[in-house]
N, CA, C and O atoms as a MOPAC input file, in Angstrom:
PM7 MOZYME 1SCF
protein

 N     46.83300 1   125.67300 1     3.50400 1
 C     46.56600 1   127.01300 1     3.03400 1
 C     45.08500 1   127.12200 1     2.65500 1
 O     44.73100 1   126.52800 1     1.63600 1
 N     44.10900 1   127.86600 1     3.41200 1
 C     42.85500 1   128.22900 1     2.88500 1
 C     43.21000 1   128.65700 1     1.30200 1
 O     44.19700 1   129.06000 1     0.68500 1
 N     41.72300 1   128.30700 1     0.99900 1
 C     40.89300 1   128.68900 1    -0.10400 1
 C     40.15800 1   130.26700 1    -0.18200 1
 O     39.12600 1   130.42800 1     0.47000 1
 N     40.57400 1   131.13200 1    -0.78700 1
 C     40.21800 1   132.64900 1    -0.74600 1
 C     39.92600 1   133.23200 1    -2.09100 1
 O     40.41500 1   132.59700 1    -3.02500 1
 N     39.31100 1   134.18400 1    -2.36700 1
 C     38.82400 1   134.77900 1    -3.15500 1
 C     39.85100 1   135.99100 1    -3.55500 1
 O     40.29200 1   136.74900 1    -2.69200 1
 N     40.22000 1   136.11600 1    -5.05500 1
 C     41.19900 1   137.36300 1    -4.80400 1
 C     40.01200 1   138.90100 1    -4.49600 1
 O     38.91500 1   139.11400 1    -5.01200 1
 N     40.64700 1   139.59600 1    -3.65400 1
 C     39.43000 1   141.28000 1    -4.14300 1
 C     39.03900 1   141.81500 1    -5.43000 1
 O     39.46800 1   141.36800 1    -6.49300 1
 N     38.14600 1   142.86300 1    -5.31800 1
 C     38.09900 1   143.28400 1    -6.24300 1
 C     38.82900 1   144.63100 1    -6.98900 1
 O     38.64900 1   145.28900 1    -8.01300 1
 N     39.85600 1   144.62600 1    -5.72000 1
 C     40.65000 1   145.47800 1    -6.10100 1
 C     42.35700 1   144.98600 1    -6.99900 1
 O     43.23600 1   145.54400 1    -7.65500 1
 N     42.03500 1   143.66200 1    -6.49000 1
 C     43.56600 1   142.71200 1    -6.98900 1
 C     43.96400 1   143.03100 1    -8.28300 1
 O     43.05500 1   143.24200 1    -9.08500 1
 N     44.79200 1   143.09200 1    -8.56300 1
 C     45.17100 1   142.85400 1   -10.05800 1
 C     44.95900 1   141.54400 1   -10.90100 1
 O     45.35600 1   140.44700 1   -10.50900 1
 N     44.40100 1   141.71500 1   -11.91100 1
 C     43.52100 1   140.71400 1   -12.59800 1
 C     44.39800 1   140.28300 1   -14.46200 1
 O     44.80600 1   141.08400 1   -15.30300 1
 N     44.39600 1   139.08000 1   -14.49200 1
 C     45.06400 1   139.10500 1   -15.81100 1
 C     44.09600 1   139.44300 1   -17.01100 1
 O     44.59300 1   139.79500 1   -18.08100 1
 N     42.81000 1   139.35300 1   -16.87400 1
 C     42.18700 1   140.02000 1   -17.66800 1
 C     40.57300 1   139.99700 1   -17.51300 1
 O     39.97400 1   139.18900 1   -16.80300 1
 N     39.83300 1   141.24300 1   -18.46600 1
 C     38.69900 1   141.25000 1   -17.67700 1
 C     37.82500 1   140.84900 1   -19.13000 1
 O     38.06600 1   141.03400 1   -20.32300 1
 N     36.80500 1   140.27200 1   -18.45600 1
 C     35.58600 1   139.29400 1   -19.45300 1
 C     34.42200 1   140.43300 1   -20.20900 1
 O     33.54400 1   141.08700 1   -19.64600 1
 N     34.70300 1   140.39800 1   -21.34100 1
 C     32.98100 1   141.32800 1   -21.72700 1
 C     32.20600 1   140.69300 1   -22.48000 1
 O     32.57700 1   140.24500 1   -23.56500 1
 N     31.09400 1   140.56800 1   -22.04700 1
 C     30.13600 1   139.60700 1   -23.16200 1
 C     29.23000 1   140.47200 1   -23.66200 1
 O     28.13500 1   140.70800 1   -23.15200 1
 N     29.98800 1   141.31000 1   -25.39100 1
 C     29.34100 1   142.32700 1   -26.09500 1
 C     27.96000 1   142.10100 1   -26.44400 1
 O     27.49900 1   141.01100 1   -26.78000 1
 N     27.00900 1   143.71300 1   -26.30100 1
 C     25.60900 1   143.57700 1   -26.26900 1
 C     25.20400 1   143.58100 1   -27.93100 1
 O     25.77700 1   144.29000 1   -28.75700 1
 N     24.55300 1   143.02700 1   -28.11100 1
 C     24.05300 1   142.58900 1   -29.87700 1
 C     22.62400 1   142.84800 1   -29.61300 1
 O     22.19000 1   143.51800 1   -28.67600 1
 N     21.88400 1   142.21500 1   -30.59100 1
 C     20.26100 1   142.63000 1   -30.96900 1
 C     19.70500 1   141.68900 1   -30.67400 1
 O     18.49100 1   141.73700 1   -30.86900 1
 N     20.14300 1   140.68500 1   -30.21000 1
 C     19.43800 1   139.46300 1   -29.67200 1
 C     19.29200 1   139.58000 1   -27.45900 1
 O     18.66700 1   138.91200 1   -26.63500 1
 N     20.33400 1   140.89300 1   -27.34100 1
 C     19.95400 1   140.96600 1   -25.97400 1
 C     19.31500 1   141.68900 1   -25.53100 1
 O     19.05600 1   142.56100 1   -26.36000 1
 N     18.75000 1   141.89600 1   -24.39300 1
 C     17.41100 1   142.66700 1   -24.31200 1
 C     17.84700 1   143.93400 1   -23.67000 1
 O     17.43000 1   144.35100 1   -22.58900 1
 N     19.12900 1   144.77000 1   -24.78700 1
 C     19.75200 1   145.73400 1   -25.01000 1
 C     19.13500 1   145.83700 1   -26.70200 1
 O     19.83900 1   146.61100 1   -27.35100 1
 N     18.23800 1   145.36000 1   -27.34600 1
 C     18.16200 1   145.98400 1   -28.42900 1
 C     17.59000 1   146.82200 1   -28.76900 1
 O     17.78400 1   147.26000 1   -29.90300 1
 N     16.34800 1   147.56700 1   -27.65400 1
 C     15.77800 1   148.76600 1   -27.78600 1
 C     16.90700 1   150.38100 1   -28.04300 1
 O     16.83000 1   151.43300 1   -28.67600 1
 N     17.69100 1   149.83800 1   -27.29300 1
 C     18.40200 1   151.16700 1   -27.38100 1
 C     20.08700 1   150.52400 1   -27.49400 1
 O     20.94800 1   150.79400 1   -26.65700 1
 N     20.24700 1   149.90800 1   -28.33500 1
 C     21.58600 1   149.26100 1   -28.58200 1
 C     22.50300 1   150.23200 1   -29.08800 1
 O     23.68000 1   149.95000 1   -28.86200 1
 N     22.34000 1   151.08500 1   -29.58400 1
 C     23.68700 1   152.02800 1   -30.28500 1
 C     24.26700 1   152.58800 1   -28.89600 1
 O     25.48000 1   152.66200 1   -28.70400 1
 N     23.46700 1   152.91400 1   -28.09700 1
 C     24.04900 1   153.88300 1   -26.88900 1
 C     24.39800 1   152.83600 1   -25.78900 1
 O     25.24500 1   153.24800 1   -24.99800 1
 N     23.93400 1   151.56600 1   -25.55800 1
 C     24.45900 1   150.52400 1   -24.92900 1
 C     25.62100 1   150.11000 1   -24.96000 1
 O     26.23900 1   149.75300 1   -23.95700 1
 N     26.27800 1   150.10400 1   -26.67100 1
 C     27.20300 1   149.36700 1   -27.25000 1
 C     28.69000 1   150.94700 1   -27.18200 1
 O     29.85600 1   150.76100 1   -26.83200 1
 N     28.19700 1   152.07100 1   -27.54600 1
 C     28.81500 1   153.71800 1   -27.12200 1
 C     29.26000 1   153.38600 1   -25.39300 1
 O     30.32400 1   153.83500 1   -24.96600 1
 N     28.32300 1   152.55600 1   -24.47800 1
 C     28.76900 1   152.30600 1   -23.24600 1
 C     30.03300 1   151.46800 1   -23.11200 1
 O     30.98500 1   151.74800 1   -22.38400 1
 N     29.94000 1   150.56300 1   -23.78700 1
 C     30.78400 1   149.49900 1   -23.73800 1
 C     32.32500 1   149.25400 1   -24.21000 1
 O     33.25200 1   148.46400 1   -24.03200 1
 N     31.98100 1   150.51100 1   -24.96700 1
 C     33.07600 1   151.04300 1   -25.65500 1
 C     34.09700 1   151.71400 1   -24.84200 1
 O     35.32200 1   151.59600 1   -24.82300 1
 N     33.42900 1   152.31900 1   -24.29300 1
 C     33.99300 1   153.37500 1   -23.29900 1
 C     34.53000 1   152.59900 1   -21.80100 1
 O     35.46500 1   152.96600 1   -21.09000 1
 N     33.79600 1   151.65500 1   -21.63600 1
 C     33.98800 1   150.16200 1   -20.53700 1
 C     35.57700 1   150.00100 1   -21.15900 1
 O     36.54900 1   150.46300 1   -20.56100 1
 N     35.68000 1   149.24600 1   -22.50300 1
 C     36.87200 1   148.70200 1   -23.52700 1
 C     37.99100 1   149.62000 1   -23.08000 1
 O     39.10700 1   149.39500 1   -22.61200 1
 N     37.55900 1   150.34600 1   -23.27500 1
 C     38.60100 1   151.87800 1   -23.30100 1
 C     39.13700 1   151.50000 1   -22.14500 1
 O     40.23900 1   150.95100 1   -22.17300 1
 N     38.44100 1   151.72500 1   -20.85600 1
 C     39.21200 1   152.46300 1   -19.97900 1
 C     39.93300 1   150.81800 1   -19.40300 1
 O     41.00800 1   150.70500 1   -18.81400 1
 N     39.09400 1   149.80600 1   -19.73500 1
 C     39.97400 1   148.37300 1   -19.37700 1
 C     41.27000 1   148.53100 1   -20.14800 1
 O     42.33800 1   148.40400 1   -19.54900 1
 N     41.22800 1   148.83300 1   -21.59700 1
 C     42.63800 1   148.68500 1   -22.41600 1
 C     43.40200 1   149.81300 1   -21.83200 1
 O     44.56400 1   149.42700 1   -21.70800 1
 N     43.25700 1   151.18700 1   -21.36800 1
 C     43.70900 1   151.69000 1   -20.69500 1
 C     44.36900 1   151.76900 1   -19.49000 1
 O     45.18500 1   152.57900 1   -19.05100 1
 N     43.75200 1   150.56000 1   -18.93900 1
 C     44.38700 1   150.26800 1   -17.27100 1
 C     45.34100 1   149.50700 1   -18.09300 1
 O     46.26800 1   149.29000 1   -17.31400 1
 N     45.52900 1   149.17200 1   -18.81200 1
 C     46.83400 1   148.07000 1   -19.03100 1
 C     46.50100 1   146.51200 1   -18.81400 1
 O     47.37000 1   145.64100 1   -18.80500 1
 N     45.15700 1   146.28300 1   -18.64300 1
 C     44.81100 1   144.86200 1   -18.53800 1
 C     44.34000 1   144.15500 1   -19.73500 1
 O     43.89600 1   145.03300 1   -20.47500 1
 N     44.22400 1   143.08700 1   -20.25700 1
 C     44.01400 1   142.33300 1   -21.62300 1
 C     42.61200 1   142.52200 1   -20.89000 1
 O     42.27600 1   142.68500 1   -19.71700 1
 N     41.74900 1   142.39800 1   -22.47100 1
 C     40.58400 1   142.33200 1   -22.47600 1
 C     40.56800 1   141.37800 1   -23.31400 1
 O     41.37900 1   141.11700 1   -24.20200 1
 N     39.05200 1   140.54400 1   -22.83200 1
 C     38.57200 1   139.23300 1   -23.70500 1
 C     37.39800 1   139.22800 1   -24.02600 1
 O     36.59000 1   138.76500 1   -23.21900 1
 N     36.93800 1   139.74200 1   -25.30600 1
 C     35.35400 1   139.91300 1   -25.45300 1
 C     34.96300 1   139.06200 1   -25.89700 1
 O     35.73700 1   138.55100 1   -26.70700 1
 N     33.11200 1   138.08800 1   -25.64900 1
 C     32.96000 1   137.71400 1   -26.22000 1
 C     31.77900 1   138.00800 1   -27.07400 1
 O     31.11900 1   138.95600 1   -26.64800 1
 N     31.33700 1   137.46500 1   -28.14600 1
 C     30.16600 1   137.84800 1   -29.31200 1
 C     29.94500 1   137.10700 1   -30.14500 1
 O     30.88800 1   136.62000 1   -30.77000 1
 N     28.45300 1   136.71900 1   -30.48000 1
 C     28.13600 1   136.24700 1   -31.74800 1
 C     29.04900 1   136.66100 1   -32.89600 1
 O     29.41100 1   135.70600 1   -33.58200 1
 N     29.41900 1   137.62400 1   -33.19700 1
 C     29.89000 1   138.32300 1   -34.58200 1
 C     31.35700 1   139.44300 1   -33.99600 1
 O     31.18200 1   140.58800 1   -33.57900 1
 N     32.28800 1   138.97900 1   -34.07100 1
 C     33.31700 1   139.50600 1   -33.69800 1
 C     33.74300 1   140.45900 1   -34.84200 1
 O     34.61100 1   141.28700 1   -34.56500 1
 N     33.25600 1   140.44000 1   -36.03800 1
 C     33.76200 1   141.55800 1   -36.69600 1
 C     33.00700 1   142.70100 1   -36.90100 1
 O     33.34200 1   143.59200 1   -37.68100 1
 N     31.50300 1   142.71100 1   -35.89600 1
 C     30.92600 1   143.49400 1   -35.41900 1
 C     31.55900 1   144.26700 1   -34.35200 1
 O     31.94200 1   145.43600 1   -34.40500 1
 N     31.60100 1   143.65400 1   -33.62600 1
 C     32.71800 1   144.46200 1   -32.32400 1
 C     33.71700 1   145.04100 1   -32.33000 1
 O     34.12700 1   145.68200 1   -31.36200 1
 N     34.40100 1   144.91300 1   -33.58900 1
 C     35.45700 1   145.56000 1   -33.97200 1
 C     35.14700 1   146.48000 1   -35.00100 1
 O     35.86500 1   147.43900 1   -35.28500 1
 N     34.30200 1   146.25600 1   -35.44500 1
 C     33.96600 1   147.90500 1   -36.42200 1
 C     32.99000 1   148.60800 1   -35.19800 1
 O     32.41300 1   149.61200 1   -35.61900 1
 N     32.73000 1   148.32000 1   -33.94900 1
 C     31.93100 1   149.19700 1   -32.85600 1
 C     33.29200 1   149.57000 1   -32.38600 1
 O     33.35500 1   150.79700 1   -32.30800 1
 N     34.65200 1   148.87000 1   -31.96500 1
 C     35.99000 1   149.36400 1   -30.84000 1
 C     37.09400 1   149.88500 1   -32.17300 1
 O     38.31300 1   149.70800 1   -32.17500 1
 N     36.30300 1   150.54100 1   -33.23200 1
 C     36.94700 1   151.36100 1   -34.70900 1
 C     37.90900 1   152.45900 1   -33.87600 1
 O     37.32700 1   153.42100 1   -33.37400 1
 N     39.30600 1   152.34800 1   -33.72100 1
 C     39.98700 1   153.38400 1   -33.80400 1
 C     40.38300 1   152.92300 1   -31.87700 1
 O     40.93700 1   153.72700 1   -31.12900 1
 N     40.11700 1   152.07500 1   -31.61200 1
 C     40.65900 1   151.82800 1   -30.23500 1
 C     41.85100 1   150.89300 1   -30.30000 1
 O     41.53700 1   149.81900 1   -30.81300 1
 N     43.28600 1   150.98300 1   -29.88900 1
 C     43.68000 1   149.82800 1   -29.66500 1
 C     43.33700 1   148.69600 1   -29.15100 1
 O     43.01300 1   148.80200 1   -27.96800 1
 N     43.25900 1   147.24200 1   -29.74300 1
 C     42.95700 1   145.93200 1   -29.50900 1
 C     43.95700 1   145.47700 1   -29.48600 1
 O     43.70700 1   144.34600 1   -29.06900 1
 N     44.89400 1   145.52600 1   -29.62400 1
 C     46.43000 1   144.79200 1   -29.64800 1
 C     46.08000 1   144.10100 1   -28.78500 1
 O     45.88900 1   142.97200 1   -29.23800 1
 N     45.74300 1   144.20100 1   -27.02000 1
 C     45.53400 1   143.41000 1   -26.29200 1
 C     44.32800 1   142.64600 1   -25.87900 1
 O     44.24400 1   142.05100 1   -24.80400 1
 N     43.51900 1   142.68500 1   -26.67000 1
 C     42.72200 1   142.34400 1   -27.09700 1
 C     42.33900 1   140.76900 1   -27.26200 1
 O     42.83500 1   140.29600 1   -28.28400 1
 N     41.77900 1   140.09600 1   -26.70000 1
 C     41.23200 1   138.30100 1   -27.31100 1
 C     39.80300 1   138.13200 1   -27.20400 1
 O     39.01300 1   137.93500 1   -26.28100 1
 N     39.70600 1   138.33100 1   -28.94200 1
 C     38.00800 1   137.55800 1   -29.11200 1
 C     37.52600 1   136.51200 1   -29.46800 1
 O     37.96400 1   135.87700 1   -30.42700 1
 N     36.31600 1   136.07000 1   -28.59800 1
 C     36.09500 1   134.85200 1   -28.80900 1
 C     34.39100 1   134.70000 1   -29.29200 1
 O     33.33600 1   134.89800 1   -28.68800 1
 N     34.78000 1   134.17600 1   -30.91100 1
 C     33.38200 1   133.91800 1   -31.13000 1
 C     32.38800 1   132.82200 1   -30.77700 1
 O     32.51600 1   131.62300 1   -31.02300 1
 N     31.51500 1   133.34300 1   -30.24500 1
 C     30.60700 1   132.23200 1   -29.04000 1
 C     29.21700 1   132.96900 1   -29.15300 1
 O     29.22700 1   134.12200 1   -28.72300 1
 N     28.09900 1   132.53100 1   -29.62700 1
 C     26.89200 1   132.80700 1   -28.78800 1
 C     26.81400 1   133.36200 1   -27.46100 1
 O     27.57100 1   133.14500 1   -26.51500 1
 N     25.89000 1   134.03900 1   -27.50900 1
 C     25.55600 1   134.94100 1   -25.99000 1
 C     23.80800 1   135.31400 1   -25.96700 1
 O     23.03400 1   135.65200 1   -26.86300 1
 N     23.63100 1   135.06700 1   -24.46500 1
 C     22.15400 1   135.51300 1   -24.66500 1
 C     22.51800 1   136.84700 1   -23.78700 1
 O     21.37500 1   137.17200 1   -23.46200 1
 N     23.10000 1   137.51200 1   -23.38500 1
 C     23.05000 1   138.53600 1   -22.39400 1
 C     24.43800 1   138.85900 1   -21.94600 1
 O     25.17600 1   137.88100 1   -21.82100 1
 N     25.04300 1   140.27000 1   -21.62700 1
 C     26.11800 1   140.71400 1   -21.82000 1
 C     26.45100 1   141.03300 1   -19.93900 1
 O     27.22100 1   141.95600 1   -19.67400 1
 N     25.88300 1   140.29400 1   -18.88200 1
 C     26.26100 1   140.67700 1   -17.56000 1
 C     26.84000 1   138.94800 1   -17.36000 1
 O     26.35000 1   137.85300 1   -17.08500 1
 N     28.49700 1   139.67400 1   -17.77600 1
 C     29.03900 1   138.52700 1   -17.43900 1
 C     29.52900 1   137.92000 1   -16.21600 1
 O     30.11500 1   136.83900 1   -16.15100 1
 N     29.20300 1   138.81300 1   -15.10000 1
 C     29.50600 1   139.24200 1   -13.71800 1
 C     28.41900 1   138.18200 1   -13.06000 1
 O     28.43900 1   138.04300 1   -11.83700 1
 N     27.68200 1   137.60000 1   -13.67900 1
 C     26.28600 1   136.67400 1   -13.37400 1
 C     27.43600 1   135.41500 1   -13.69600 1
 O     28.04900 1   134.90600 1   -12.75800 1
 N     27.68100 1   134.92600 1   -15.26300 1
 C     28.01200 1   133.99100 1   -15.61300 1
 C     29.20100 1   133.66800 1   -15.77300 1
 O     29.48000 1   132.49000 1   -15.99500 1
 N     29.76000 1   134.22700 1   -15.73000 1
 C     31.72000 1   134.25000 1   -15.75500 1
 C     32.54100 1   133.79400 1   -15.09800 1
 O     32.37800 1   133.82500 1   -13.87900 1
 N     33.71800 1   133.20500 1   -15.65100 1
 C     34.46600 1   132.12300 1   -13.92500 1
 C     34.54300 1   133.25300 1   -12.89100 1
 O     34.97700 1   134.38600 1   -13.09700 1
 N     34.04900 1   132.75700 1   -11.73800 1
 C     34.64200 1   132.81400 1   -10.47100 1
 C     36.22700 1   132.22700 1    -9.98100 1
 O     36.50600 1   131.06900 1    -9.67200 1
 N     36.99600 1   133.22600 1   -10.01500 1
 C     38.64700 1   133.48600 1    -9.84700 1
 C     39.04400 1   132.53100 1    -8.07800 1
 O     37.98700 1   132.79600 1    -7.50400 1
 N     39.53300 1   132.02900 1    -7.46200 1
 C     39.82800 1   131.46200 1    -6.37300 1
 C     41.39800 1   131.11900 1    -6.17900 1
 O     42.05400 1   130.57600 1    -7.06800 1
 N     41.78500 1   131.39000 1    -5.27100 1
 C     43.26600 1   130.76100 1    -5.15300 1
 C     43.20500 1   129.86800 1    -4.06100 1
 O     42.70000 1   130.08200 1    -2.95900 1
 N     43.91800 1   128.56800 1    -4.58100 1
 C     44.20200 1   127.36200 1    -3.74100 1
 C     45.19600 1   127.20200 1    -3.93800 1
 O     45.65800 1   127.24600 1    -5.07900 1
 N     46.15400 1   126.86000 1    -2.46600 1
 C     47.24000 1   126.75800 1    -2.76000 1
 C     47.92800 1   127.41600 1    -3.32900 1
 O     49.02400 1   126.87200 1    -3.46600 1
 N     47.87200 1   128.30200 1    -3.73700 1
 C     48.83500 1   129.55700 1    -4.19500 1
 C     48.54300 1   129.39700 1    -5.55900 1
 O     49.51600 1   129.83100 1    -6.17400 1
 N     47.58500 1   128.94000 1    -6.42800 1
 C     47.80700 1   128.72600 1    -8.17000 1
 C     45.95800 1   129.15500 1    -8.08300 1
 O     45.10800 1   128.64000 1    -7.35700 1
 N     45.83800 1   129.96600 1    -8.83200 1
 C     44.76800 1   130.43600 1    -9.50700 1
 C     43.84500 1   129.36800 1   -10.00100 1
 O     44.26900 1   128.44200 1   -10.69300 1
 N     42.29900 1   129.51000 1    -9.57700 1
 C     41.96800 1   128.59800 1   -10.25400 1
 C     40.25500 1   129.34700 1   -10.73400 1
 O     39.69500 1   130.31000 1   -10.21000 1
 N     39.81200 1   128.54100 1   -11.80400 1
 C     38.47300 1   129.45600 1   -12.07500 1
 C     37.59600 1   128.21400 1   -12.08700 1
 O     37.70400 1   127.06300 1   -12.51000 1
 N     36.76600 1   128.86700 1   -11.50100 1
 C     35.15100 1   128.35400 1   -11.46900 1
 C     33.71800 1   128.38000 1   -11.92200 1
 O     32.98600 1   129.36700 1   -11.85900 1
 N     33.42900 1   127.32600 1   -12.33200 1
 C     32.70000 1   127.30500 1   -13.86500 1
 C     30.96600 1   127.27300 1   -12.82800 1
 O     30.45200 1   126.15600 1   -12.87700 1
 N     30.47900 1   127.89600 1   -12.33200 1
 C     29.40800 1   127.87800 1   -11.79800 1
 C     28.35900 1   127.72200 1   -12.73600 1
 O     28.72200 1   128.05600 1   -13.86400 1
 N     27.15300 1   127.32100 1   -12.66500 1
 C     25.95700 1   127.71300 1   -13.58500 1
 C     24.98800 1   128.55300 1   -12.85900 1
 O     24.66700 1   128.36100 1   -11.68600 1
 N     24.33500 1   129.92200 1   -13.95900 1
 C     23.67200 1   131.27000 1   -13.93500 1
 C     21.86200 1   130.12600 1   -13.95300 1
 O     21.43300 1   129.33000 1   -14.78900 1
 N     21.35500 1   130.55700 1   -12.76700 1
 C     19.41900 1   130.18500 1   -13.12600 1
 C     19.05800 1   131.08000 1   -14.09300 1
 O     18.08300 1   130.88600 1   -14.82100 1
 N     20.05500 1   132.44700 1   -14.19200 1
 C     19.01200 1   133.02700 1   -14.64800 1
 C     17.90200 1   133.92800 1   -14.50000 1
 O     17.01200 1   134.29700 1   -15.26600 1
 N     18.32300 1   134.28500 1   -12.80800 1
 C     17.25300 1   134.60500 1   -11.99800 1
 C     16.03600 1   134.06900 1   -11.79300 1
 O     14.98000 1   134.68800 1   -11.67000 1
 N     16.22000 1   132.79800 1   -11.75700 1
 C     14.80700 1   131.81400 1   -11.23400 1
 C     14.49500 1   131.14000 1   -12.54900 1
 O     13.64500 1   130.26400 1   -12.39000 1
 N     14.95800 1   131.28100 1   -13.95200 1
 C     14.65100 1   130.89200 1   -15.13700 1
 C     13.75000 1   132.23100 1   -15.95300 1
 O     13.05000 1   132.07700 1   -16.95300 1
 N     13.97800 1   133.49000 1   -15.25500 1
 C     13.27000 1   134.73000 1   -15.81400 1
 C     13.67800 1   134.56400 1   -17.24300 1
 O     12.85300 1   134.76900 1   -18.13300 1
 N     15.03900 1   134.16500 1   -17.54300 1
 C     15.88400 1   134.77600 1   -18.99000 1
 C     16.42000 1   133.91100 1   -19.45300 1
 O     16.99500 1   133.18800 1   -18.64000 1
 N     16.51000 1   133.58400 1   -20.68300 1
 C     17.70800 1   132.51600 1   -21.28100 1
 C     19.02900 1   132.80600 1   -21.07900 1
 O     19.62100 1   133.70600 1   -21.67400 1
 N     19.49400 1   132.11200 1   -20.29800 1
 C     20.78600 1   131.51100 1   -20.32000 1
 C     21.76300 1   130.26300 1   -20.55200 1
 O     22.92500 1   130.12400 1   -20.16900 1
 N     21.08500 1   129.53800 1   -21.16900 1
 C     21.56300 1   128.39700 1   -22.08300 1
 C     23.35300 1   128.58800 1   -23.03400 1
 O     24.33900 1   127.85400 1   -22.97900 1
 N     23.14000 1   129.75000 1   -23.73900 1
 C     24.48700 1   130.00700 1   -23.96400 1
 C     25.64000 1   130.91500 1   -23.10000 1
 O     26.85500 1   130.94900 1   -23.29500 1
 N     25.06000 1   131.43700 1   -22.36400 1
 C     26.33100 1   132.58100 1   -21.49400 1
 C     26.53700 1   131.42800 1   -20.39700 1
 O     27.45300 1   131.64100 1   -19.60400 1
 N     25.79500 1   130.21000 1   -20.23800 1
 C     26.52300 1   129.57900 1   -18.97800 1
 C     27.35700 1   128.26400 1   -20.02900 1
 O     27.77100 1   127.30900 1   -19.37200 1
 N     27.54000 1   128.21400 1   -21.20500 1
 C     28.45900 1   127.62500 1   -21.90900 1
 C     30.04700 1   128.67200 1   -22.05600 1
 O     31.00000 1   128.20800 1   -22.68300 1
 N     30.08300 1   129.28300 1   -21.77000 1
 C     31.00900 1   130.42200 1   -22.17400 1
 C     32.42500 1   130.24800 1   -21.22800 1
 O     33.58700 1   130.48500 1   -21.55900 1
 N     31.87300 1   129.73200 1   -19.89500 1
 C     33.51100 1   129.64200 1   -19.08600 1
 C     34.31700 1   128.35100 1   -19.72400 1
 O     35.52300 1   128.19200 1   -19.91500 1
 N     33.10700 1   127.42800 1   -19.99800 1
 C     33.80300 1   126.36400 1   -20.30100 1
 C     34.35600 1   126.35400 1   -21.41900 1
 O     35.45100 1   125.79900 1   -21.51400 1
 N     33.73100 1   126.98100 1   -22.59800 1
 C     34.63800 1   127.13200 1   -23.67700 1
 C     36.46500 1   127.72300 1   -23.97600 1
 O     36.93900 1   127.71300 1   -25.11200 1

C-alpha cells in the first residue's frame, strides 16, 4: 500500500493554532491579529473539529476566545516564536492505513526568523 498524503479537503481530527502574542512579529498590530484568530477559533469550533492551540500563556488565550465555546478545545502551554503553524506543524501521512505525523524541521526561510521553539512543538 503506497504512502499518501490525506487532502486538504479530508476530514481532520483536529486543527493546530500557534496563538499570536507580543513576542511575534504580530506585535505591531496584535489586538486585530489576535480579533483574526478568534474568528479562525470560531469557525474551526464551529465545523465540529477539536482545536489545539498552542501559547506561551494559555490563560491569555482564553480571556482573548471570552465567550466562545472551548469545550473542544486542547491547550498546550509551549513557547512559540511565530503563529504559521502550516510552516512547522506535523505533516499528516497515511501508511498502511494508520495515520502517521511527521515531525519535519522549519529553516525558517533560510534562517530569516527564529524558529528554535515552533520546530520543538510537534514533538512535544
Amino acid at each position: 500500500m503506497p504512502i499518501t498524503m490525506p487532502a486538504e479537503w479530508a476530514r481532520q481530527s483536529a486543527v493546530l493554532l500557534s496563538w499570536p502574542h507580543s513576542d511575534t512579529d504580530w506585535a505591531y498590530m496584535l489586538d486585530d491579529v489576535k480579533r483574526c484568530f478568534r474568528h479562525i477559533a470560531e469557525a474551526i469550533i464551529d465545523g465540529g473539529e477539536k482545536l489545539i492551540i498552542v501559547a506561551p500563556d494559555i490563560d491569555e488565550v482564553k480571556y482573548d476566545l471570552e465567550g466562545v465555546d472551548i469545550s473542544n478545545t486542547l491547550f498546550l502551554p509551549m513557547p512559540t516564536n511565530d503563529t504559521w503553524a502550516r510552516d512547522f506543524g506535523a505533516i499528516t501521512i497515511v501508511d498502511d492505513g494508520c495515520l502517521k505525523l511527521c515531525n519535519f524541521k522549519f529553516n525558517a526561510w533560510g534562517r530569516k526568523f527564529a524558529a528554535d521553539k515552533d520546530n520543538l512543538i510537534t514533538s512535544r
